[in-house]
ZAMARGU-4260 file (C-alpha; in steps of 0.2 Angstrom, whole numbers, plus 5000, padded with zeros to 4 digits):
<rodrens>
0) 5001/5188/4927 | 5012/5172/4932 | 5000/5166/4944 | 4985/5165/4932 | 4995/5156/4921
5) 4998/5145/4937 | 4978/5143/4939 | 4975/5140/4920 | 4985/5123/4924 | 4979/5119/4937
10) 4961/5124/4929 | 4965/5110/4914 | 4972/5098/4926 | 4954/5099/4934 | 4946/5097/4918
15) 4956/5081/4910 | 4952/5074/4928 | 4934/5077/4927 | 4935/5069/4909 | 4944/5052/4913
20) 4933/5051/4931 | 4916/5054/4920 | 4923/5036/4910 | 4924/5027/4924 | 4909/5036/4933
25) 4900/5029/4920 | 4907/5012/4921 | 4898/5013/4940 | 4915/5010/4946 | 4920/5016/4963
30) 4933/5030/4959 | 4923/5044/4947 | 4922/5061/4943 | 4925/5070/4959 | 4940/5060/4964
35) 4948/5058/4947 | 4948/5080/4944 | 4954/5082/4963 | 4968/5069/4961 | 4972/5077/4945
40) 4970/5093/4951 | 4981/5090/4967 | 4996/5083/4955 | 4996/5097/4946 | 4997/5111/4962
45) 5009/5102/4970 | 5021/5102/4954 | 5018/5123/4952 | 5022/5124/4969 | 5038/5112/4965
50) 5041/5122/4951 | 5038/5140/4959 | 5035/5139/4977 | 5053/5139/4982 | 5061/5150/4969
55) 5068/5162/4986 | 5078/5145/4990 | 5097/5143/4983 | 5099/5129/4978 | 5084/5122/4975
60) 5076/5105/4969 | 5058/5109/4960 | 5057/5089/4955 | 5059/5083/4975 | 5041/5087/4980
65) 5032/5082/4964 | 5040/5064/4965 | 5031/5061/4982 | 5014/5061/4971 | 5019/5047/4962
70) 5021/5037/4976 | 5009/5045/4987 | 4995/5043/4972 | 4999/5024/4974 | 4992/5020/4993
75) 4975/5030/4986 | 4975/5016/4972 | 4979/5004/4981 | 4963/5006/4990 | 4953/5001/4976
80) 4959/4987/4972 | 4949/4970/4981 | 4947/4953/4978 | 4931/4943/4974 | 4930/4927/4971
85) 4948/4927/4968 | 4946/4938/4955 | 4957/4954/4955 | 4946/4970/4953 | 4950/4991/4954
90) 4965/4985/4947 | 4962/4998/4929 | 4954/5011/4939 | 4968/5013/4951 | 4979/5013/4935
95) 4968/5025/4930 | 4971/5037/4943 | 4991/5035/4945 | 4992/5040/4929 | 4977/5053/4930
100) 4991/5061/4944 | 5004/5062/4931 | 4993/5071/4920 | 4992/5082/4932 | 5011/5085/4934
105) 5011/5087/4917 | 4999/5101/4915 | 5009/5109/4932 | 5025/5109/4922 | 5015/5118/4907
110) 5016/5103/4897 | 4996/5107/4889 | 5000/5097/4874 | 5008/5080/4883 | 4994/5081/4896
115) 4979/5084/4883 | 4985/5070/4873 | 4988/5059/4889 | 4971/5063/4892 | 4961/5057/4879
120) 4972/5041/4875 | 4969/5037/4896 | 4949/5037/4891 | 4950/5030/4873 | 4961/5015/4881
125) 4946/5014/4895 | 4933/5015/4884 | 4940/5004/4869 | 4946/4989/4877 | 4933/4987/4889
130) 4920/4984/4875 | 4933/4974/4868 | 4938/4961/4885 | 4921/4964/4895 | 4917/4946/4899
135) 4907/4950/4915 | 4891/4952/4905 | 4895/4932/4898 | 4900/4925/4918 | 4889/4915/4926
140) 4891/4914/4945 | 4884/4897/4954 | 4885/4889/4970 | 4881/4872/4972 | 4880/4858/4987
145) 4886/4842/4981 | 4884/4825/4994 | 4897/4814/4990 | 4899/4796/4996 | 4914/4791/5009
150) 4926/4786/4994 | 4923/4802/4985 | 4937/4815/4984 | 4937/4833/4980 | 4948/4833/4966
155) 4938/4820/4957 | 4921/4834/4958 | 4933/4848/4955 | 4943/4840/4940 | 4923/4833/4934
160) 4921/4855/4934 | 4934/4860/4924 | 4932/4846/4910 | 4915/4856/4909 | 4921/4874/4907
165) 4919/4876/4925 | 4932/4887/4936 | 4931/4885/4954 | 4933/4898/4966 | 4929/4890/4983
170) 4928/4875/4991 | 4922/4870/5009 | 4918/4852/5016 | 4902/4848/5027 | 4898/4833/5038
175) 4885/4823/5030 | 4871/4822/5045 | 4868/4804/5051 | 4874/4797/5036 | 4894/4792/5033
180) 4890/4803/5014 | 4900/4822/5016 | 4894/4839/5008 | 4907/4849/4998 | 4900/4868/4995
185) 4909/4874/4984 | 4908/4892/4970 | 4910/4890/4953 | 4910/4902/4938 | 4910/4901/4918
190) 4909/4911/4904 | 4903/4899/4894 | 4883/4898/4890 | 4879/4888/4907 | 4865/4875/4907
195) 4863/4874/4924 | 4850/4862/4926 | 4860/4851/4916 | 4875/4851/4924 | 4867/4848/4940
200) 4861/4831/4931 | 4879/4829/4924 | 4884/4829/4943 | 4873/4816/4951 | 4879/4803/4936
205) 4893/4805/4944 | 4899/4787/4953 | 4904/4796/4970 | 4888/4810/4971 | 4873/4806/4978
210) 4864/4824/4975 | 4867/4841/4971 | 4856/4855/4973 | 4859/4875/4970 | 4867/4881/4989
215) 4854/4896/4988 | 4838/4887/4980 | 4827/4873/4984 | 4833/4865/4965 | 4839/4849/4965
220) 4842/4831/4958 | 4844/4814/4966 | 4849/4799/4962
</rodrens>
């Protein structure tokens, strides 16, 4: 009879896991249902055979093995985490599934309450606050080639972008052809409503730019 209470943990760990993974499943995030319910899952076995897999052992230590998914939970996350645009993402999914591993301690102790309610406050914090701080749908991504006279500088384009609700990304600096003028390539990014036409025009009034264009279209300005 002990071991089906064993497999009825293990059987809620998988369903929390399926819940919290089905969230971000639907978020189209990397980490989802299957990996969510078998990290959860996982947690949860290991701490039953913590708890009971060594009871023929004197003494014993039934909280040595389940600390290793703690830390162990942590290299998986960390795999999900990735920079773009020097913008950190994963970084709440891979929370997500650390703590989606402790839950599944939990429910391998027997703790059904903490780890239902653990559950649903993991998917309610997912769900709520990513209505409330989604600002990708607001973001507007451009790249834009900027020729700049000899005595331009960078950091007179780059501080002209920020006055304007710009944040800059990336820059990189091209030779100008046969002319003495040089090209700065550079990522921008705002979530303000971008004109983009406009701040294109706002660039080449600039005293140092001689034209900007988009990097990936034929759109541009001159002088």
């Amino acid at each position: 009879m002990l071991e089906y209470e064993w497999l009825l943990r293990i059987v809620c760990a998988v369903v929390a896991g399926g819940l919290i993974g089905f969230e971000r499943h639907s978020q189209s995030k990397e980490a989802g249902i299957r990996t969510h319910a078998i990290v959860c899952m996982g947690a949860a076995l290991v701490m039953v055979i913590s708890k009971y897999g060594f009871t023929d052992v004197k003494p014993g230590d039934p909280a040595r093995l389940a600390a290793q998914v703690i830390s162990g939970v942590g290299f998986l996350g960390a795999g999900i985490i990735f920079v773009r645009h020097n913008i950190i993402q994963g970084m709440a999914t891979a929370a997500g599934i650390w703590t989606t591993s402790a839950i599944g301690l939990a429910f391998g102790a027997g703790m059904y309450v903490t780890g239902t309610v653990s559950s649903f406050l993991v998917i309610l914090i997912q769900i709520f606050f990513k209505k409330k701080t989604n600002l990708d749908t607001l973001r507007t991504n451009m790249k834009l080639k900027i020729t700049i006279k000899p005595e331009g500088s960078v950091q007179e384009i780059t501080r002209f972008l920020s006055d304007s609700g710009m944040i800059v990304t990336g820059n990189r600096i091209l030779r100008g052809g046969e002319t003495r003028n040089w090209v700065l390539e550079t990522e921008i990014y705002t979530f303000k409503d971008a004109r983009p036409m406009e701040l294109i025009r706002q660039l080449t009034d600039q005293e140092n730019v001689v034209k900007a264009e988009y990097a990936d279209s034929e759109a541009d300005v001159w002088k």
